[in-house]
C-alpha positions as CSV (number, residue, x, y, z in Angstrom):
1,X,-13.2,-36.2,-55.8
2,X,-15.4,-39.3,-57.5
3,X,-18.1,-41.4,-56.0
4,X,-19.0,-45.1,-56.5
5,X,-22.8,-46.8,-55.9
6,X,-25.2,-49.1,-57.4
7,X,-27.8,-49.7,-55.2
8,X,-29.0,-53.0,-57.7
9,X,-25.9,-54.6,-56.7
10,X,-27.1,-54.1,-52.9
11,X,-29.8,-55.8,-53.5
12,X,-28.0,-59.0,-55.2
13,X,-25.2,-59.0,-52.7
14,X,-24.3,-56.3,-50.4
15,X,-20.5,-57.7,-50.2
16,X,-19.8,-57.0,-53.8
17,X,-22.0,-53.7,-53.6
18,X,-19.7,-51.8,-51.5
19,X,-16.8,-53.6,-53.1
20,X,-17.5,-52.2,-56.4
21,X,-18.6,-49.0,-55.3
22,X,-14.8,-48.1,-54.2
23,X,-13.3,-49.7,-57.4
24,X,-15.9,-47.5,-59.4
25,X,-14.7,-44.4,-57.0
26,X,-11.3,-45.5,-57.9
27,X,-11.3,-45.9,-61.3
28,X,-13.1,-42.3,-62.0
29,X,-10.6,-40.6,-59.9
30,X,-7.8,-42.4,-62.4
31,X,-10.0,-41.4,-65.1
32,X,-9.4,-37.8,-64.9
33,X,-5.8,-37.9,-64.0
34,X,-5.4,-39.1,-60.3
35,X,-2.8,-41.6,-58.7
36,X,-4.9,-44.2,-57.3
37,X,-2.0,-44.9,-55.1
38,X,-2.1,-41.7,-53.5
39,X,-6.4,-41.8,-53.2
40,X,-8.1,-41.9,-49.7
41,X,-11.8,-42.9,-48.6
42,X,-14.7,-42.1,-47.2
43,X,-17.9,-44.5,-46.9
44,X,-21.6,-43.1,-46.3
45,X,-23.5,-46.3,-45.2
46,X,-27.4,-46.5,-45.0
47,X,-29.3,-49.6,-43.7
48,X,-32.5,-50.5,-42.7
49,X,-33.4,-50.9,-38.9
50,X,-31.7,-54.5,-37.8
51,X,-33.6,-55.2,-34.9
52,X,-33.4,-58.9,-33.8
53,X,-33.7,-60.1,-37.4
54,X,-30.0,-62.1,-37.7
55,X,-30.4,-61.6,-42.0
56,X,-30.4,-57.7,-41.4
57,X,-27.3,-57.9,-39.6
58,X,-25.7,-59.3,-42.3
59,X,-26.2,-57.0,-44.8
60,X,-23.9,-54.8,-43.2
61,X,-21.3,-57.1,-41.6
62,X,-20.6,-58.1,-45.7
63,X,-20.5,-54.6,-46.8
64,X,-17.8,-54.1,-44.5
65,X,-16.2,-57.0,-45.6
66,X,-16.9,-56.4,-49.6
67,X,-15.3,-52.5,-48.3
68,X,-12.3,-54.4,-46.6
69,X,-11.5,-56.6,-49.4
70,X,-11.5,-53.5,-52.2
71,X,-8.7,-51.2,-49.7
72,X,-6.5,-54.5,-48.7
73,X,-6.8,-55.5,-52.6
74,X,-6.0,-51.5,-53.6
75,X,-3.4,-50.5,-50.2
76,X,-5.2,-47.2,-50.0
77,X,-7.1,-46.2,-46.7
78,X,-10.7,-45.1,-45.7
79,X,-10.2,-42.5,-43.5
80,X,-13.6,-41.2,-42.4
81,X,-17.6,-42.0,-43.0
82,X,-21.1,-42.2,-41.5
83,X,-23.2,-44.8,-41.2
84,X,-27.5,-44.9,-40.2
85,X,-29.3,-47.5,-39.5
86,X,-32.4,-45.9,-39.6
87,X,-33.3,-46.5,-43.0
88,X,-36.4,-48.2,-42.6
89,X,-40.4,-46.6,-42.5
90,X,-43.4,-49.2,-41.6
91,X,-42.9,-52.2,-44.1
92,X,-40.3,-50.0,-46.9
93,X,-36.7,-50.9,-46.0
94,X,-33.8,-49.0,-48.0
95,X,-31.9,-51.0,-50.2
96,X,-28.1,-52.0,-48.4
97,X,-25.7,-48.9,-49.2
98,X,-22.5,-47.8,-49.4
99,X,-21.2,-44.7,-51.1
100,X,-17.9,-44.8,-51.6
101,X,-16.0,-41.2,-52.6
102,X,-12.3,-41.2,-53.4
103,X,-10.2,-38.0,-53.0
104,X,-6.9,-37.4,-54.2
105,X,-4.6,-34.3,-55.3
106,X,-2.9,-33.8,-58.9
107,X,-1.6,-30.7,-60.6
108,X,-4.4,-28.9,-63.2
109,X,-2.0,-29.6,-65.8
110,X,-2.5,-33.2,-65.7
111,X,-6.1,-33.1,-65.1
112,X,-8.0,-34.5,-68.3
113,X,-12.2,-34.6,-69.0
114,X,-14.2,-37.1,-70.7
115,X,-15.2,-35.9,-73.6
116,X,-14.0,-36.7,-76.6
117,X,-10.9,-33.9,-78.2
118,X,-9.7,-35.1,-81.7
119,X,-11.6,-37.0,-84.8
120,X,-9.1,-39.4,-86.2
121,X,-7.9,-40.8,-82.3
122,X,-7.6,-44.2,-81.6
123,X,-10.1,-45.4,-78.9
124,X,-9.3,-48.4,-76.5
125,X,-11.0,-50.2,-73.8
126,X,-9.0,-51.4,-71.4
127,X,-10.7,-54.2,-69.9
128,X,-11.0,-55.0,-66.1
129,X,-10.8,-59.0,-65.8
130,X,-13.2,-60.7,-62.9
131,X,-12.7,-63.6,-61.0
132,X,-14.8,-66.6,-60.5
133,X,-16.4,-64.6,-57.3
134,X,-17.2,-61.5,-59.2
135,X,-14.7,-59.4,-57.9
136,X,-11.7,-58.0,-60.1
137,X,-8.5,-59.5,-60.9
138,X,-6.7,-56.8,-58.6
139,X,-3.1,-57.1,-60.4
140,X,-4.3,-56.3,-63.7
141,X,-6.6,-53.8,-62.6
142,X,-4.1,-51.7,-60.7
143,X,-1.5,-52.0,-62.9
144,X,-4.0,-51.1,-66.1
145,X,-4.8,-47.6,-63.7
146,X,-1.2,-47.9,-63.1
147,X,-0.1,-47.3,-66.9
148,X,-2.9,-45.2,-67.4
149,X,-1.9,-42.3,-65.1
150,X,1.8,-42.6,-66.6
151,X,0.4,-42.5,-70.1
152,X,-1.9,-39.8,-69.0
153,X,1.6,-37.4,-67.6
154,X,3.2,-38.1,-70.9
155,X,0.3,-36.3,-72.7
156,X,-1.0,-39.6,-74.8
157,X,-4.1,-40.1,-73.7
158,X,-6.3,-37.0,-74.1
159,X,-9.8,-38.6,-72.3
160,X,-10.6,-41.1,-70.6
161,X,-13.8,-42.1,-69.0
162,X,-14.7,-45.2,-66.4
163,X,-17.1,-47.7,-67.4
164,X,-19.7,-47.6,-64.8
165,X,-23.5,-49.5,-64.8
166,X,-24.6,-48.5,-68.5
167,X,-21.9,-50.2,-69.8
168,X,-19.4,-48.9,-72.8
169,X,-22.3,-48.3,-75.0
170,X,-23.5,-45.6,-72.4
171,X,-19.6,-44.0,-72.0
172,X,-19.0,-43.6,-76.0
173,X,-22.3,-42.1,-76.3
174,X,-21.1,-39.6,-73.6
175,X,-17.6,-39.0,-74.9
176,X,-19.3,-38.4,-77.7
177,X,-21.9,-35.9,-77.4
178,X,-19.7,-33.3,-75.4
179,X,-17.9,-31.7,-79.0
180,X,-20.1,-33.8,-81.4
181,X,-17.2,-35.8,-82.6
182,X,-18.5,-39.7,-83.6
183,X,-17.4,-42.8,-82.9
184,X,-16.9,-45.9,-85.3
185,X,-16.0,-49.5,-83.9
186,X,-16.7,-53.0,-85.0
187,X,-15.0,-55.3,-82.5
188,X,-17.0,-55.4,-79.3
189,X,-19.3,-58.1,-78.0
190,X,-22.9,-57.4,-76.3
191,X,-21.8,-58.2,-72.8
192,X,-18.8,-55.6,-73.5
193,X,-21.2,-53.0,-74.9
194,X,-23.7,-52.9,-72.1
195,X,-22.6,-55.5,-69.2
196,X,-21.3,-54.1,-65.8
197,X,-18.0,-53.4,-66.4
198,X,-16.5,-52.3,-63.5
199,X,-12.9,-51.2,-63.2
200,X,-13.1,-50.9,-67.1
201,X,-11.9,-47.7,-68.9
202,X,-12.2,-46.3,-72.1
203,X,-9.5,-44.2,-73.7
204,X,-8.9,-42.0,-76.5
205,X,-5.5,-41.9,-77.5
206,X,-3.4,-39.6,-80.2
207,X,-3.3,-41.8,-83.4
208,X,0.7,-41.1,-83.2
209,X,1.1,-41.0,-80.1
210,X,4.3,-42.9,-80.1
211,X,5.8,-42.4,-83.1
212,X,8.7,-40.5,-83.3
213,X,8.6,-36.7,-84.3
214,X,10.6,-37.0,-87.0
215,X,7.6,-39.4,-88.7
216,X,4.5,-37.9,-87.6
217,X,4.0,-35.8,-90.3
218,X,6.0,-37.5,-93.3
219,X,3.8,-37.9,-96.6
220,X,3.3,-41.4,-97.3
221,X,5.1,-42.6,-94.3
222,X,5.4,-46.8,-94.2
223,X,6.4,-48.6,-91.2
224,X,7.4,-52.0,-91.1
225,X,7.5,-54.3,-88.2
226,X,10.1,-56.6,-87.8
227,X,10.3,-59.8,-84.3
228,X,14.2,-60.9,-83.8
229,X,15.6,-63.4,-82.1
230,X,17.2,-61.4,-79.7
231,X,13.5,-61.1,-78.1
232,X,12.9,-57.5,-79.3
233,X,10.2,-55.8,-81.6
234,X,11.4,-53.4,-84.3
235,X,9.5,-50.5,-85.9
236,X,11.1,-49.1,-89.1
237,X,10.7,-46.1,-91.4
238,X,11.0,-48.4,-94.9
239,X,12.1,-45.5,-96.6
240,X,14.9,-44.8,-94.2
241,X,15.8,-47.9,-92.4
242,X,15.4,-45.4,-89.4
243,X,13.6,-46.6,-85.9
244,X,10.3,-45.0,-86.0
245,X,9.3,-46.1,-82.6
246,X,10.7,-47.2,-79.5
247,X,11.7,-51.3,-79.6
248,X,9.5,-53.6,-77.5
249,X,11.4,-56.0,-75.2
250,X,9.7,-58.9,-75.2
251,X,12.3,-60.7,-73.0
252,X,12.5,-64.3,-75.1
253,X,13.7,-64.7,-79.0
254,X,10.8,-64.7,-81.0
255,X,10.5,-67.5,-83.5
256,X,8.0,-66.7,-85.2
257,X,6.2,-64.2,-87.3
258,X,4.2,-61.9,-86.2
259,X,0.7,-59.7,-87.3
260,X,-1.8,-56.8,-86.4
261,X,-5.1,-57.6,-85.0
262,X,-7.5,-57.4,-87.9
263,X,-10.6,-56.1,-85.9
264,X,-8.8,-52.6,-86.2
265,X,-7.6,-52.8,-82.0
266,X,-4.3,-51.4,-81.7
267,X,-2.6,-54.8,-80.7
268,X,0.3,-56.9,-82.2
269,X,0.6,-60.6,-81.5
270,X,4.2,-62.1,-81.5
271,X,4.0,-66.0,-82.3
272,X,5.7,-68.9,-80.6
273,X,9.1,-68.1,-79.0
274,X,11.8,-69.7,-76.5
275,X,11.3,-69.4,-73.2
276,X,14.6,-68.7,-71.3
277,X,12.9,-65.7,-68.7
278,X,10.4,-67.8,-67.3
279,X,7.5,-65.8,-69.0
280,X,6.1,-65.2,-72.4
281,X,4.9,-63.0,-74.1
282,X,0.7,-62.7,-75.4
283,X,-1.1,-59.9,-76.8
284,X,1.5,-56.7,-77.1
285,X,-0.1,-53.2,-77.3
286,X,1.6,-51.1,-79.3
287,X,-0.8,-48.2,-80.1
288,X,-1.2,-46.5,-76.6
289,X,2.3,-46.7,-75.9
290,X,4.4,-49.6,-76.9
291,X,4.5,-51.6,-73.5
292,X,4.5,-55.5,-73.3
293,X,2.4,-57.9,-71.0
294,X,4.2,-60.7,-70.0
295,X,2.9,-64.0,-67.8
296,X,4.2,-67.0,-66.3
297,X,3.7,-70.7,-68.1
């Protein structure tokens, strides 16, 4: 079980309050192992006393909408809740409120905490994209909690925490401090260090997590990284000629070359290619799992 709420978002708009408080229940409960898909809801509402004052009233006629939105956008199902509007004493008015709390059932085995489990792991954030209206990009979002919970089964990545109102500066710290392990990066902006991110996540993954066995504990082991024609990524061992990793599909012949981000993220760029799918290919992560984004011209 996971909760969502900011009550400073209720204040700025009570729509995109109690739609981010679901997408922050959400995205805990994926956190720690759970299928989204499979979540259900329940919402605690608390108002102040409407009366005859139209502007009251429409606090919580746009929380319901902004609650609406986030379970058409997800397909998952509130299925109980309270509501009071009673939250008001002389001239001191509660701010608009909705507690979201997400439920859902997963095997212990697959159940992971926050905390941070081995120094030398690769760390990713995996943003959550907003649109023009504040709210998130639901496609990417789902199918970023999507890949996570697969990734999460498989045993890759070992913690994961959501990014909730402190920003990513407040979840490293906390990853952090639970077995004292520290955390170096270089490649974050301010907004992405301590804006509201929510929807965001923050990984830690194995630093071979998808290298093959027989590699992951060769001295001196060398990949190279090769982008073919016949649309398809290669990882080699150079001193065997062996595949040291499973090959990326990109789905179009790749023309040109190809590099590693240099701000130390665990992404490959691919450069210009023929389109014969319809879609091409942009920024490939290869260090949490080898999995390709694709999207349309």
């Amino acid at each position: 079980m996971s909760y969502g709420f900011n009550p400073d978002l209720g204040v700025w708009s009570p729509y995109h309050m109690a739609y981010y408080s679901i997408i922050e229940a959400v995205t805990k409960l994926a956190a720690v192992g759970g299928d989204y898909r499979k979540a259900r809801l329940t919402l605690q509402e608390y108002f102040e006393k409407l009366g005859n004052v139209p502007e009251r009233w429409g606090k919580p006629f746009a929380a319901l909408l902004g609650a609406y939105q986030a379970q058409i956008d997800l397909g998952i199902p509130a299925i109980g809740g309270k509501d009071s509007m009673s939250g008001s004493f002389g001239d001191i008015d509660v701010p608009p409120t909705l507690v979201a709390f997400a439920v859902g059932v997963e095997k212990a085995k697959n159940i992971i905490s926050a905390e941070l489990k081995e120094a030398g792991s690769q760390l990713v954030f995996l943003m959550a994209e907003r649109n023009e209206d504040y709210t998130l990009k639901v496609e990417g979002y789902k199918n970023n909690l999507e890949k996570l919970h697969e990734l999460i089964l498989e045993g890759k990545v070992i913690s994961a925490s959501s990014v909730k109102f402190g920003g990513v500066s407040d979840v490293l710290s906390k990853m952090a401090f639970g077995n004292k392990i520290g955390v170096k990066f270089s490649n974050l902006t301010k907004e992405e260090l301590f804006g509201l991110n929510y929807g965001s996540l923050v990984l830690e993954v194995k630093s071979n997590v998808n290298i093959d066995e027989e590699f992951k504990n060769q001295e001196n082991f060398t990949e190279g990284i090769y982008a073919s024609l016949d649309g398809k990524i290669y990882f080699l061992d150079l001193q065997s000629g062996k595949l040291s990793r499973d090959t990326i599909n990109v789905g179009n012949p790749i023309k040109g070359s190809l590099s590693i981000d240099s701000r130390e993220i665990p992404m490959l760029y691919v450069g210009e290619g023929i389109n014969e799918s319809g879609s091409f290919g942009s920024c490939i992560s290869y260090g949490s799992g080898s999995t390709c984004r694709l999207r349309k011209q």
